[in-house]
C-alpha positions as CSV (number, residue, x, y, z in Angstrom):
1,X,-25.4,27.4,21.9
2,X,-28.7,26.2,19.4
3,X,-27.5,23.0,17.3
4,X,-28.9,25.6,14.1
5,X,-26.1,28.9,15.8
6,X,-23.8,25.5,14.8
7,X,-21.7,25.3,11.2
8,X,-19.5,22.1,12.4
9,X,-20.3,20.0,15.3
10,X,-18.6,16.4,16.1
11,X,-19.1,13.6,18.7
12,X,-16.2,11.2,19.2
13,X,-14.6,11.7,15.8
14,X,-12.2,9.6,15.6
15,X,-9.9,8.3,12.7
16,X,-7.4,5.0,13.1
17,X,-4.4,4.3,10.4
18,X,-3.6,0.5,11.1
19,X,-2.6,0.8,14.4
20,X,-1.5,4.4,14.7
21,X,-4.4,6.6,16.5
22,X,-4.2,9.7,14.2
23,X,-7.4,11.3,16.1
24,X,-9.3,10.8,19.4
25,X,-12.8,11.1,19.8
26,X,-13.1,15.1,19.0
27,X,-16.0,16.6,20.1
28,X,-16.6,20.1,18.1
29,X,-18.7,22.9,17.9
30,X,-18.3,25.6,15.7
31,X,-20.4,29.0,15.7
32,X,-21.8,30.6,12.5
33,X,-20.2,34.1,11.4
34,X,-17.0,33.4,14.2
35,X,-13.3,33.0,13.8
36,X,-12.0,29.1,14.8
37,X,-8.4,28.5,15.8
38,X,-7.8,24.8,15.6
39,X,-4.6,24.6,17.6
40,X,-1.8,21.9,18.2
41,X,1.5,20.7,17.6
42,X,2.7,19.1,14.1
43,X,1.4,15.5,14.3
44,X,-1.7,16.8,16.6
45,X,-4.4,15.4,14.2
46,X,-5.6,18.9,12.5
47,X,-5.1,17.9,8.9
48,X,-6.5,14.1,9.7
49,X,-9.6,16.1,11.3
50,X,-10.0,18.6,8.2
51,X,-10.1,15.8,5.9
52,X,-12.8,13.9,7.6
53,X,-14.7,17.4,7.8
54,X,-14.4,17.5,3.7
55,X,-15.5,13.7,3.2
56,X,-11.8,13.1,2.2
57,X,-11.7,10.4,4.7
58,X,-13.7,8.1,6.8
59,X,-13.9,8.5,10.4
60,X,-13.0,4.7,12.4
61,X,-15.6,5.7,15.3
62,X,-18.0,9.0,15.7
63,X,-19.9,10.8,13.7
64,X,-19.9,14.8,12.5
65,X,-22.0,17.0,10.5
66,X,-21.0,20.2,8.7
67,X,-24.5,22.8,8.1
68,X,-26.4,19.7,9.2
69,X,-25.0,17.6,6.3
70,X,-23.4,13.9,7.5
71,X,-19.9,14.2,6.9
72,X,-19.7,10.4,5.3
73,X,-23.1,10.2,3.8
74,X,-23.3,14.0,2.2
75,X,-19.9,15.1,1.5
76,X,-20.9,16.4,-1.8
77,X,-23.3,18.8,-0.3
78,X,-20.6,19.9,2.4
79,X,-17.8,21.1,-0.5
80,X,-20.6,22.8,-2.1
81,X,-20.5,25.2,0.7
82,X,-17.0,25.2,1.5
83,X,-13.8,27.2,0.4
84,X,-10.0,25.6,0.9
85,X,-7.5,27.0,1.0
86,X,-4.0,24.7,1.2
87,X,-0.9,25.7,3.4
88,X,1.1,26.5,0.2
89,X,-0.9,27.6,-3.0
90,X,0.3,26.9,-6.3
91,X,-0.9,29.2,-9.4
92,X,-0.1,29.5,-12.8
93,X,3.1,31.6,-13.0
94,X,2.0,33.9,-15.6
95,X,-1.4,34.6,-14.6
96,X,-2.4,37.8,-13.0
97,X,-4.7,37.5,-10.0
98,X,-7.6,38.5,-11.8
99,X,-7.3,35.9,-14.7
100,X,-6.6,33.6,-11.8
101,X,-10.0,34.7,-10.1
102,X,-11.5,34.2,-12.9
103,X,-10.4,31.1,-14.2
104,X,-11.6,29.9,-10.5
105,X,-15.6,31.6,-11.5
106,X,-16.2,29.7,-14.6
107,X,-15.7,26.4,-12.5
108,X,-19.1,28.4,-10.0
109,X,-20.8,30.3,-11.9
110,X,-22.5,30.8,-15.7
111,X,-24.2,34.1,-16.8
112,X,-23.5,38.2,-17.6
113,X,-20.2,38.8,-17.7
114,X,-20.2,41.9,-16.5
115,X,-21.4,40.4,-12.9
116,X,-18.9,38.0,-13.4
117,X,-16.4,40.8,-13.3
118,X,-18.1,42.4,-10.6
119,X,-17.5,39.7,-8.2
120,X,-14.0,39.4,-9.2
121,X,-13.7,43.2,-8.5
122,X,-15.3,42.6,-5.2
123,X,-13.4,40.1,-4.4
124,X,-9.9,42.1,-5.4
125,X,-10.7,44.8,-3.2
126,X,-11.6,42.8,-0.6
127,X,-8.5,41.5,-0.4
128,X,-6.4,44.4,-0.6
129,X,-5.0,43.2,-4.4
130,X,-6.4,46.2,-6.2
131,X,-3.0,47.7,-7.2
132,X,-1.7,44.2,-8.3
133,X,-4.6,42.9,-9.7
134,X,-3.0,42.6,-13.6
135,X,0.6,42.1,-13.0
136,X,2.2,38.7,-13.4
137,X,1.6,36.2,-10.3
138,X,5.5,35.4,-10.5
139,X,6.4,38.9,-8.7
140,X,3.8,38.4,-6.2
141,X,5.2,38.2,-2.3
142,X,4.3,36.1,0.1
143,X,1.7,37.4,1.5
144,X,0.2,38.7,-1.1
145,X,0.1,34.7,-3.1
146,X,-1.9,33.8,0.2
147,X,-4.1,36.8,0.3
148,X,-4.8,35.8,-3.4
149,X,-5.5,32.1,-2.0
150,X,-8.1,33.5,0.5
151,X,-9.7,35.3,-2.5
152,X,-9.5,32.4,-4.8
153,X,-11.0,30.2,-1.7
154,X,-14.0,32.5,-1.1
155,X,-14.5,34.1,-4.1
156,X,-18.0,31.7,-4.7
157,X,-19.7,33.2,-1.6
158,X,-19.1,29.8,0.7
159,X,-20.6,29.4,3.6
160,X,-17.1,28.3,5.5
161,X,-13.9,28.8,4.9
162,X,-11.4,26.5,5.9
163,X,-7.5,27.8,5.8
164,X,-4.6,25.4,6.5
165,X,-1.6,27.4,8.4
166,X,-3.2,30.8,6.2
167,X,0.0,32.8,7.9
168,X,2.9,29.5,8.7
169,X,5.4,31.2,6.1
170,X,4.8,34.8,5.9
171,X,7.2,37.7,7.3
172,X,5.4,40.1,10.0
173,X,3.9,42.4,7.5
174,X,2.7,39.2,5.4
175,X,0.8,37.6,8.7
176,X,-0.8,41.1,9.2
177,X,-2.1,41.7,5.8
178,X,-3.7,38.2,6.1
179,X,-5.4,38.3,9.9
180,X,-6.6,41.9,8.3
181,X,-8.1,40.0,5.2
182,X,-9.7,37.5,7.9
183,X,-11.0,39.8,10.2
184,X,-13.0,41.4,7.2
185,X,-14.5,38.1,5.8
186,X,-15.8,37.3,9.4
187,X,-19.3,39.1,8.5
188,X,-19.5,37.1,5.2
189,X,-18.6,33.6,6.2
190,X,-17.9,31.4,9.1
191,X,-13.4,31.1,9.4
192,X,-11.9,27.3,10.5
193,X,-8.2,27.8,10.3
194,X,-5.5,25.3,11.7
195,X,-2.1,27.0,12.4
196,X,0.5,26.9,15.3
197,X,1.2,30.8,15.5
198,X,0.0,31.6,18.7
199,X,-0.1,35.0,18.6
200,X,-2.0,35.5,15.5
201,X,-4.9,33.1,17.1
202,X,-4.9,35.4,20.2
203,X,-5.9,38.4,17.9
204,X,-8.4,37.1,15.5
205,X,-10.0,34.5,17.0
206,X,-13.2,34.2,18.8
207,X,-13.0,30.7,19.9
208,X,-9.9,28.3,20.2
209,X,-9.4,24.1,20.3
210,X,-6.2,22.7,21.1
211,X,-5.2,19.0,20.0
212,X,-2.4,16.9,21.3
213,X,-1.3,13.6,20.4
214,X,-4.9,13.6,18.3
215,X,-6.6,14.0,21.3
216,X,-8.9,17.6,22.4
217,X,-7.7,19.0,25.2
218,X,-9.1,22.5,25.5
219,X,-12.2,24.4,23.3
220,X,-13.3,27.8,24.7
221,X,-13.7,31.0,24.1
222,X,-10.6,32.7,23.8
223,X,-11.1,35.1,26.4
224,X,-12.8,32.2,28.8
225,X,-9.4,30.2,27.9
226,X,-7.1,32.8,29.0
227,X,-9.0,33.5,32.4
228,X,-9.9,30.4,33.7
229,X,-7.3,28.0,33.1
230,X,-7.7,27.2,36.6
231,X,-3.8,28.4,37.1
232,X,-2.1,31.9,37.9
233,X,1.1,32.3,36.7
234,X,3.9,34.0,39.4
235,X,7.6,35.6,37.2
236,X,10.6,35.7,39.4
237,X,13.6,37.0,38.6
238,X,16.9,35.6,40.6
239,X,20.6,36.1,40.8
240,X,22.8,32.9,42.4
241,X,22.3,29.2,43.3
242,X,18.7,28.0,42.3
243,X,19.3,24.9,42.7
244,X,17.8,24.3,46.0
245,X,14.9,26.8,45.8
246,X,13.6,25.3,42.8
247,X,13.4,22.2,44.5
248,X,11.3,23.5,47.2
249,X,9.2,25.3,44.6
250,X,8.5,22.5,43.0
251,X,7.3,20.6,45.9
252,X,4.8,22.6,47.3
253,X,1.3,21.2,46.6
254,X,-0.1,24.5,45.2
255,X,2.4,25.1,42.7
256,X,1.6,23.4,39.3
257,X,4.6,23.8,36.9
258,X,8.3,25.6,37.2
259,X,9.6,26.7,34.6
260,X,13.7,28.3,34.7
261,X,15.3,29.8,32.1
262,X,19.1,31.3,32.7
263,X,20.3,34.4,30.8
264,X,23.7,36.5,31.6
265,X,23.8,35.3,35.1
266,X,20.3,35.7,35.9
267,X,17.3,32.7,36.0
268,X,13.7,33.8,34.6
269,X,11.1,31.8,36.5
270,X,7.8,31.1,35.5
271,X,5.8,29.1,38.2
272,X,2.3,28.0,37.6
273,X,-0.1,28.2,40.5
274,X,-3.5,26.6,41.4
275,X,-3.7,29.0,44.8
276,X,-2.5,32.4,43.7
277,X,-3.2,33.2,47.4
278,X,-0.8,30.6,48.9
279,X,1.7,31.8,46.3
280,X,1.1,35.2,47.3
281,X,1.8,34.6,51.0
282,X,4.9,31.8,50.6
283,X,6.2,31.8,46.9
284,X,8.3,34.9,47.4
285,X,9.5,33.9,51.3
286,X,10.4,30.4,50.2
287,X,12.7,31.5,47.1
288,X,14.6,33.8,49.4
289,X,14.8,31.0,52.3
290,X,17.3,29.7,49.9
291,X,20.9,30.3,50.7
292,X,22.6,32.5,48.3
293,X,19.6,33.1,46.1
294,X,18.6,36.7,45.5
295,X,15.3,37.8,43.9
296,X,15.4,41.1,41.7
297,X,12.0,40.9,40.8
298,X,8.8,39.3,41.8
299,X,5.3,39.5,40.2
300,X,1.4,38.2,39.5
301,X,1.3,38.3,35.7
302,X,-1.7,36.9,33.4
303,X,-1.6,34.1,30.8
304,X,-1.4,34.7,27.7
305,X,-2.3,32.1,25.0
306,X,1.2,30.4,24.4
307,X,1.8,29.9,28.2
308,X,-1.6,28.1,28.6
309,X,-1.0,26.2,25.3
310,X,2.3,25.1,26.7
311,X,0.8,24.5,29.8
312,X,-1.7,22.2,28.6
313,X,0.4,20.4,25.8
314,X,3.7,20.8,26.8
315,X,3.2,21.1,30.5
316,X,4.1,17.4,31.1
317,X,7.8,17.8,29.5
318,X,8.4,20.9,31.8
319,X,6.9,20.0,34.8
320,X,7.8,20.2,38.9
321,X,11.4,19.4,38.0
């Protein structure tokens, strides 16, 4: 990837509160025109590295650069470009959305109304408002308040948009409406967007980082992520006295993580492999070695992205236990 293919690129970004560590030498690159999932658990460092992207704070070691621009030294230049939008919009009650859009304009742009009102129009439609464009913000759901957020955030042409948790609170039908809205924007702008739904990441994005305890450990491709974690994962479904077979499981030197979980008399195994032909050969031999164990099912599956995320951030909890 060219430095110029880059909208956001970091080396060792890092960010220190007294003696708390809030963010770990984060290396970034982000592509122009794709869809960034900035992944990780609540207290990961997302928001710490957001703010040092805006010029909102000052990094304690490394540097980054957003279009080129020094995040310290041209901050000013960076929010130029940029549109925010906060995990929780607020709005003026009574407004409709389009007073609200265009309240947001005259902060942008002077000149003809009538384009003024275009864009806003634009904008409306873009975001699937146009049948609640002029009714009261108050009877707005929520889904629709953050679809009005991402309208309100881009509605100035940025060059970036950055979205905190765009989806955290939102029903099914709300998250869908929004990913939709997303999905659109990606030919007009470059998406950054922190969240922890998994699922919704695995959808719409083209590229995905993962922080833990402020540190980066894993930025791919999506797609790269999911099929070369290095691991294959083996579901096995028992009936009896695990106890012992989990044991051996977890002590064979190909076998990376077990996980158990025990529903109406039956235990859901998920083992992590770094041989899938080993496991292939012994895993299913070795559970039924066991005395009284008796498999019902047995089977290769692929990761998806909350197994790898759990793998890599949770995987030490879990472990060969």
């Amino acid at each position: 990837m060219k430095n110029n293919d880059l909208v956001i690129e970091t080396h060792g970004l890092g960010k220190a509160y007294k003696k708390v560590q809030a963010l770990k030498s984060l290396d970034l690159k982000v592509a122009e025109h794709s869809i960034f999932g900035f992944l990780g658990p609540n207290g990961a460092g997302k928001t710490t590295a957001i703010k040092l992207l805006l010029g909102l704070a000052r990094p304690t070691s490394g540097s980054g650069s957003v279009f080129g621009f020094d995040i310290q030294r041209q901050s000013v230049e960076i929010r130029q470009r940029v549109g925010y939008l906060a995990q929780d919009p607020r709005y003026y009650e009574s407004m409709t959305a389009r007073d609200t859009l265009r309240f947001t304009l005259g902060f942008f742009f002077e000149g003809p109304k009538d384009k003024i009102e275009e864009r806003i129009e634009e904008t409306i439609e873009l975001v699937g408002l146009a049948d609640k464009a002029d009714r009261p913000i108050r009877g707005f759901s929520g889904g629709e308040r953050q679809r009005l957020g991402i309208a309100q955030a881009q509605v100035n042409y940025p060059d970036l948009l950055i979205l905190d948790e765009p989806a955290a609170s939102l029903d099914p039908m709300g998250r869908h409406d929004v990913l939709e809205v997303m999905e659109r924007l990606r030919k007009y702008t470059t998406i950054f967007y922190s969240t922890h739904i998994l699922e919704d990441v695995q959808r719409v994005s083209d590229t995905v980082c993962i922080l833990n305890r402020g540190e980066l450990v894993a930025q791919a491709p999506i797609q790269e992520l999911l099929a070369g974690s290095g691991m294959v994962l083996f579901r096995l479904q028992t009936r009896g006295d695990i106890q012992q077979a989990r044991s051996l499981i977890a002590g064979q030197p190909w076998v990376t993580t077990v996980q158990v979980e025990h529903s109406n008399g039956r235990a859901e195994w998920q083992v992590s492999v770094s041989d899938p032909n080993a496991a292939e050969d012994l895993l299913l031999d070795l559970v039924m070695s066991s005395p009284g164990v008796k498999v019902t099912s047995f089977g290769q599956s692929k990761y998806d992205l909350e197994e790898v995320f759990m793998t890599l951030v949770g995987g030490n909890s879990h472990g060969k236990q």
